[in-house]
MARBA-3410 file (N, C-alpha, C, O; in Angstrom, 1 decimal):
105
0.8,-1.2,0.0,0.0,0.0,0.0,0.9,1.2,0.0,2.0,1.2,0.4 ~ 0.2,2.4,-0.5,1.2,3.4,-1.0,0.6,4.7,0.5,-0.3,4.6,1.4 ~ 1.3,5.5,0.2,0.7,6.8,1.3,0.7,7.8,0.3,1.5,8.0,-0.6 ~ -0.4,8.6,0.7,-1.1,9.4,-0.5,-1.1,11.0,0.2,-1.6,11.0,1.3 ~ -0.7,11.7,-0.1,-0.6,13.0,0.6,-1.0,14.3,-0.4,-0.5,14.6,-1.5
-2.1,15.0,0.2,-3.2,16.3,-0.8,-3.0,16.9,-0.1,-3.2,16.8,1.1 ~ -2.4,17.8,-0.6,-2.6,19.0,-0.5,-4.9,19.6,-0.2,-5.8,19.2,-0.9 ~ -5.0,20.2,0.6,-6.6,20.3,0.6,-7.2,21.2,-0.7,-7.8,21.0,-1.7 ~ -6.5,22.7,0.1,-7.0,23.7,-1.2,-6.5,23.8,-2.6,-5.4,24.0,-2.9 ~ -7.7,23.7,-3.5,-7.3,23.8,-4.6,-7.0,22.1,-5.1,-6.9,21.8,-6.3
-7.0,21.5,-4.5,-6.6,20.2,-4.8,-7.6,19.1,-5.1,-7.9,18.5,-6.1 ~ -8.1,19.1,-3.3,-9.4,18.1,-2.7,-10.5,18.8,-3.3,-11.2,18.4,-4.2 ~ -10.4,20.0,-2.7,-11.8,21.6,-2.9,-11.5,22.7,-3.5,-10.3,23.1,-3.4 ~ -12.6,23.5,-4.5,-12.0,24.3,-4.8,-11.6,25.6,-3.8,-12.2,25.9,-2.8 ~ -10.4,26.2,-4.4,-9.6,27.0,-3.2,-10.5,27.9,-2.2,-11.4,28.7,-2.6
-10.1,27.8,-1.0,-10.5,28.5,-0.2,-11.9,28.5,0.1,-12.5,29.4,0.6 ~ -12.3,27.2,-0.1,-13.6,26.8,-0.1,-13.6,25.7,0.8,-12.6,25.4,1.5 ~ -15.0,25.0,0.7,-14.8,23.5,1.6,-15.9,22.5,0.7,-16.6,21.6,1.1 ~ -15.7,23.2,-1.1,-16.9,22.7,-1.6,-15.8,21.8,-2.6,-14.9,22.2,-3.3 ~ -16.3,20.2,-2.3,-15.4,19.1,-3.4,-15.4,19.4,-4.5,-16.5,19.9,-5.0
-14.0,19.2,-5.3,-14.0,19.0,-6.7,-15.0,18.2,-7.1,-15.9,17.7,-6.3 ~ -15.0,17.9,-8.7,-15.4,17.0,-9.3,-14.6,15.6,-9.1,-13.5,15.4,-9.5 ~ -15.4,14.6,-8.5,-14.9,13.2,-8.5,-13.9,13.3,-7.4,-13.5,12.1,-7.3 ~ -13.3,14.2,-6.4,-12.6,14.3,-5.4,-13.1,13.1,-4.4,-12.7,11.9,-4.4 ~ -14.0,13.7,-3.5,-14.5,12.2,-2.6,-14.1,11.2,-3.1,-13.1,10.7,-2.6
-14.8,10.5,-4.1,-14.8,9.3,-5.3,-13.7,8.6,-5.1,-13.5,7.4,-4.8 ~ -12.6,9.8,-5.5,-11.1,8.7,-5.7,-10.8,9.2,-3.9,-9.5,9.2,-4.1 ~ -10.8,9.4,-3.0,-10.0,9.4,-1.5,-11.1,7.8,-1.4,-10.6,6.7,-1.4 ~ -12.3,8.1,-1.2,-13.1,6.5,-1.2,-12.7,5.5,-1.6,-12.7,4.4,-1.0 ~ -12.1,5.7,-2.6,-11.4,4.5,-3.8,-10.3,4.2,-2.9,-10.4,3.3,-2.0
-9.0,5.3,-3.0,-7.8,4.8,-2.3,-8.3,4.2,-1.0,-8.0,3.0,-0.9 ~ -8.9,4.7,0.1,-9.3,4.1,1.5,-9.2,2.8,1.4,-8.4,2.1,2.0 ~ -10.2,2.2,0.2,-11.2,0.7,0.5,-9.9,0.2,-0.2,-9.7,-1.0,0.0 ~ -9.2,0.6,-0.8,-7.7,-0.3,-1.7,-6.9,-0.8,-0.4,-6.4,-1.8,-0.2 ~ -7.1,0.7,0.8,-5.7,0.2,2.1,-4.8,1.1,1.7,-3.6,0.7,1.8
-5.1,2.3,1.3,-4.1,3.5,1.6,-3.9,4.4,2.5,-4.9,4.7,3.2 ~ -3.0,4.9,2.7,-3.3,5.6,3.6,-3.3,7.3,3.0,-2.4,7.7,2.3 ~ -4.0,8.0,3.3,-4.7,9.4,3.4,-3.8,10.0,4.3,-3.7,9.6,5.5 ~ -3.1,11.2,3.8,-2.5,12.1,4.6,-2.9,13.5,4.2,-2.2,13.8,3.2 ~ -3.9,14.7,4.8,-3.9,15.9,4.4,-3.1,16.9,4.5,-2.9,17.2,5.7
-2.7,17.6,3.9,-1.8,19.3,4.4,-2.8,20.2,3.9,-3.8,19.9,3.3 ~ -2.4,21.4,4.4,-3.3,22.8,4.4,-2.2,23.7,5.0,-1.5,23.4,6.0 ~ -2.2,24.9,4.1,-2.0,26.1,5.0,-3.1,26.9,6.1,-3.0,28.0,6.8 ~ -3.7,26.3,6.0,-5.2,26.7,6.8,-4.7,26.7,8.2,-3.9,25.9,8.8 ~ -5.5,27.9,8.8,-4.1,28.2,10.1,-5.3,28.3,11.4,-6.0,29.3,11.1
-5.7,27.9,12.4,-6.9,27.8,13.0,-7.0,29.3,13.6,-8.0,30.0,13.6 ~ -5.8,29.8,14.1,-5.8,31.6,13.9,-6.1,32.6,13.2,-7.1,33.4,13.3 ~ -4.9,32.6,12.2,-5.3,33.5,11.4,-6.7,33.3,10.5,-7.4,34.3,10.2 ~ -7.0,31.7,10.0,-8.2,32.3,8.7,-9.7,31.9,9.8,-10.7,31.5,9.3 ~ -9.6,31.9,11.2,-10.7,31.4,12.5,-11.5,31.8,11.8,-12.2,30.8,11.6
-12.3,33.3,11.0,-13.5,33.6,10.5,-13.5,33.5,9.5,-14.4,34.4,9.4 ~ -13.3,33.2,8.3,-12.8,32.7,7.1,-13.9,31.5,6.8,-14.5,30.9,7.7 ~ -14.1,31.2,5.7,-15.0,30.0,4.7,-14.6,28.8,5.2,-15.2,28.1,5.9 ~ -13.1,28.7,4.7,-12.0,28.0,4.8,-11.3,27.3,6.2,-10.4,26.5,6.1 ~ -11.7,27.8,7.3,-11.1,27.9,8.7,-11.2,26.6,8.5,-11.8,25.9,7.7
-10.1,26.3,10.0,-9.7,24.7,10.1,-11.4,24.4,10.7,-12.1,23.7,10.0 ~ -11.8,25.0,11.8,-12.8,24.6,11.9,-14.6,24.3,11.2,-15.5,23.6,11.5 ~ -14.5,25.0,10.3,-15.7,25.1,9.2,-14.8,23.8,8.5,-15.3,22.7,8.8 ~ -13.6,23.7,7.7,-13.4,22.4,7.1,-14.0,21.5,7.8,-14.9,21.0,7.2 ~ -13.7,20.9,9.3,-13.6,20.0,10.2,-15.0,19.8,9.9,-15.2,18.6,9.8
-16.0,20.6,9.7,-17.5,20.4,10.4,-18.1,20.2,8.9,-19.3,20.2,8.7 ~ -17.0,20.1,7.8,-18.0,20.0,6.1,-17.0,18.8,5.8,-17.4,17.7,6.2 ~ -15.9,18.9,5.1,-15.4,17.9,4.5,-14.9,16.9,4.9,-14.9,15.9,4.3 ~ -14.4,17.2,6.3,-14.1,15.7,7.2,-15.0,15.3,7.6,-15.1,14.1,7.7 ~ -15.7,15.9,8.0,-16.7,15.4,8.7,-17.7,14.3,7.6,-18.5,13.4,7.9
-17.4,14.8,6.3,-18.2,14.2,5.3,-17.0,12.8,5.0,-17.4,11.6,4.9 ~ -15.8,12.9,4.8,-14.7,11.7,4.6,-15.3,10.5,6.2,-15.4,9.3,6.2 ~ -15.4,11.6,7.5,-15.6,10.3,8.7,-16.5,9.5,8.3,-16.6,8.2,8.5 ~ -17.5,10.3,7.7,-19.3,9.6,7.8,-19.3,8.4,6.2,-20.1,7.5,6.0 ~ -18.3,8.8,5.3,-17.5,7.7,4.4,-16.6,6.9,4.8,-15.9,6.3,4.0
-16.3,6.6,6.0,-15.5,5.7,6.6,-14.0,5.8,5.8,-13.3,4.8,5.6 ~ -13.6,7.0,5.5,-12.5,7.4,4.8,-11.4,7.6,6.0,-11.3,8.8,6.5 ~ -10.6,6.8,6.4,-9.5,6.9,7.3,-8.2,8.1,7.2,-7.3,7.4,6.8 ~ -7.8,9.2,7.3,-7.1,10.3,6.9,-6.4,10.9,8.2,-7.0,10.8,9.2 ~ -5.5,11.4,8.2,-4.5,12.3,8.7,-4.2,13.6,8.3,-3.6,13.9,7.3
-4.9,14.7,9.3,-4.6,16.0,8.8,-3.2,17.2,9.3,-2.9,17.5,10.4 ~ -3.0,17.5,8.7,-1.5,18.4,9.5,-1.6,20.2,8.8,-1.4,20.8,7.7 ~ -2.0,20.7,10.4,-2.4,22.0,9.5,-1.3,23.2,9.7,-0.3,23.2,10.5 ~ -1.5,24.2,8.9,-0.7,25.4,8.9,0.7,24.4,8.0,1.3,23.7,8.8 ~ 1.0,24.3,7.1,1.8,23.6,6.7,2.3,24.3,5.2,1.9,24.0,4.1
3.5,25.6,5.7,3.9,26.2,4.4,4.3,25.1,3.4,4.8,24.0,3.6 ~ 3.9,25.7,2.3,4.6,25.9,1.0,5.8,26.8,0.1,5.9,28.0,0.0 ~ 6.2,26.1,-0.2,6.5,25.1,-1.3,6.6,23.7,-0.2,7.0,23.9,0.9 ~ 6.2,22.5,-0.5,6.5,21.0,0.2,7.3,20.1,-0.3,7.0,19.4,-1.3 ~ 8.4,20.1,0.3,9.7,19.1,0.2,9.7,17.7,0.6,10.1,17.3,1.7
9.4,17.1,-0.1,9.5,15.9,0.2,11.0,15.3,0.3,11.6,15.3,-0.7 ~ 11.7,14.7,1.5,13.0,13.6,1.2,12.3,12.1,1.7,11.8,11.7,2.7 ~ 12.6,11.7,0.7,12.8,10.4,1.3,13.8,9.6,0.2,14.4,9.9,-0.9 ~ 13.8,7.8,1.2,14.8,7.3,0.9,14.2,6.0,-0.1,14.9,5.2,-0.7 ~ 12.5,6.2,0.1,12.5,5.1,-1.3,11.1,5.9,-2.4,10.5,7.0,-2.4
11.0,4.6,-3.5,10.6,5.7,-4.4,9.3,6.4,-4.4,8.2,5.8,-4.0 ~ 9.4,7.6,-5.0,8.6,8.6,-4.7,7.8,9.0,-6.1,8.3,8.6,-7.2 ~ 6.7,9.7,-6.3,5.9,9.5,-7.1,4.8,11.0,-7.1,3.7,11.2,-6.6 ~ 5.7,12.1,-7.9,4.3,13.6,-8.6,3.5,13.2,-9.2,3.7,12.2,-9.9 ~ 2.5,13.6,-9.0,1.4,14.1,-9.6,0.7,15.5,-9.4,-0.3,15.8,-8.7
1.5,16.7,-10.3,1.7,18.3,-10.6,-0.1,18.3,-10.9,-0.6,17.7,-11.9 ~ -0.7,18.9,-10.1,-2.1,19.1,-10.6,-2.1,20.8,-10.5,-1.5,21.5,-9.7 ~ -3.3,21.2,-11.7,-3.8,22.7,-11.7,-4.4,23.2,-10.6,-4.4,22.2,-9.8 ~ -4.7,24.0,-10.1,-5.6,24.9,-8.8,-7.0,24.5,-9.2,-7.4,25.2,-10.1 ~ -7.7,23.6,-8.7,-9.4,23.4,-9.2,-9.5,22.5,-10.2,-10.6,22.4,-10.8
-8.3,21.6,-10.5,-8.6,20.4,-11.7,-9.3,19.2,-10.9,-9.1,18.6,-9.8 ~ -10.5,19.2,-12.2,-11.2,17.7,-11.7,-10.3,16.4,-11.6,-9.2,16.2,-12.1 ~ -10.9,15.6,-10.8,-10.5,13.8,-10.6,-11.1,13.4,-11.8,-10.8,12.3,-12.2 ~ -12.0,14.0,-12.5,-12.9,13.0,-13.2,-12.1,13.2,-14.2,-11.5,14.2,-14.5 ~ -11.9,11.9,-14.8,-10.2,11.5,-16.5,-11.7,11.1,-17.6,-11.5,10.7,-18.7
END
């Protein structure tokens, strides 16, 4: 099994929002029930964007809250600048997506 790591905004949802792409859910569902593991990042800062669309807490109460009630198993790690560096020591695998590109191929 592989470990799968999204970026939230712009990725999962469109940016700054907490509303899913097209086909987003669909494929995190898909990987879960395969035995992946789900890792999320965000710059989403529980401070600074607290009244914001976006806040960690409005996420918490829309789109996780919709992945728990999908039995979608995930890990979130917030406030988490950009640019994201990955090192590791075995092999590793991009996938460069646009700001708001659908899952659906």
């Amino acid at each position: 099994m592989s470990a799968y790591i999204f970026d939230i905004d712009g990725t999962l949802v469109k940016y700054h929002t907490n509303i899913w792409l097209e086909g987003a859910k669909e494929m995190l569902i898909k990987l879960c029930r395969e035995g992946h593991q789900i890792i999320l990042i965000t710059m989403r800062d529980f401070k600074r964007d607290e009244f914001k669309e976006w806040s960690p807490q409005r996420t918490m109460e829309t789109i996780l809250n919709e992945m728990d009630n999908e039995k979608i198993k995930f890990h979130v790690l917030w406030n988490v600048n950009s640019p994201r560096i990955l090192c590791d020591d075995s092999h590793v695998e991009l996938e460069k997506r646009k700001t708001n590109q659908s899952w659906i191929k």
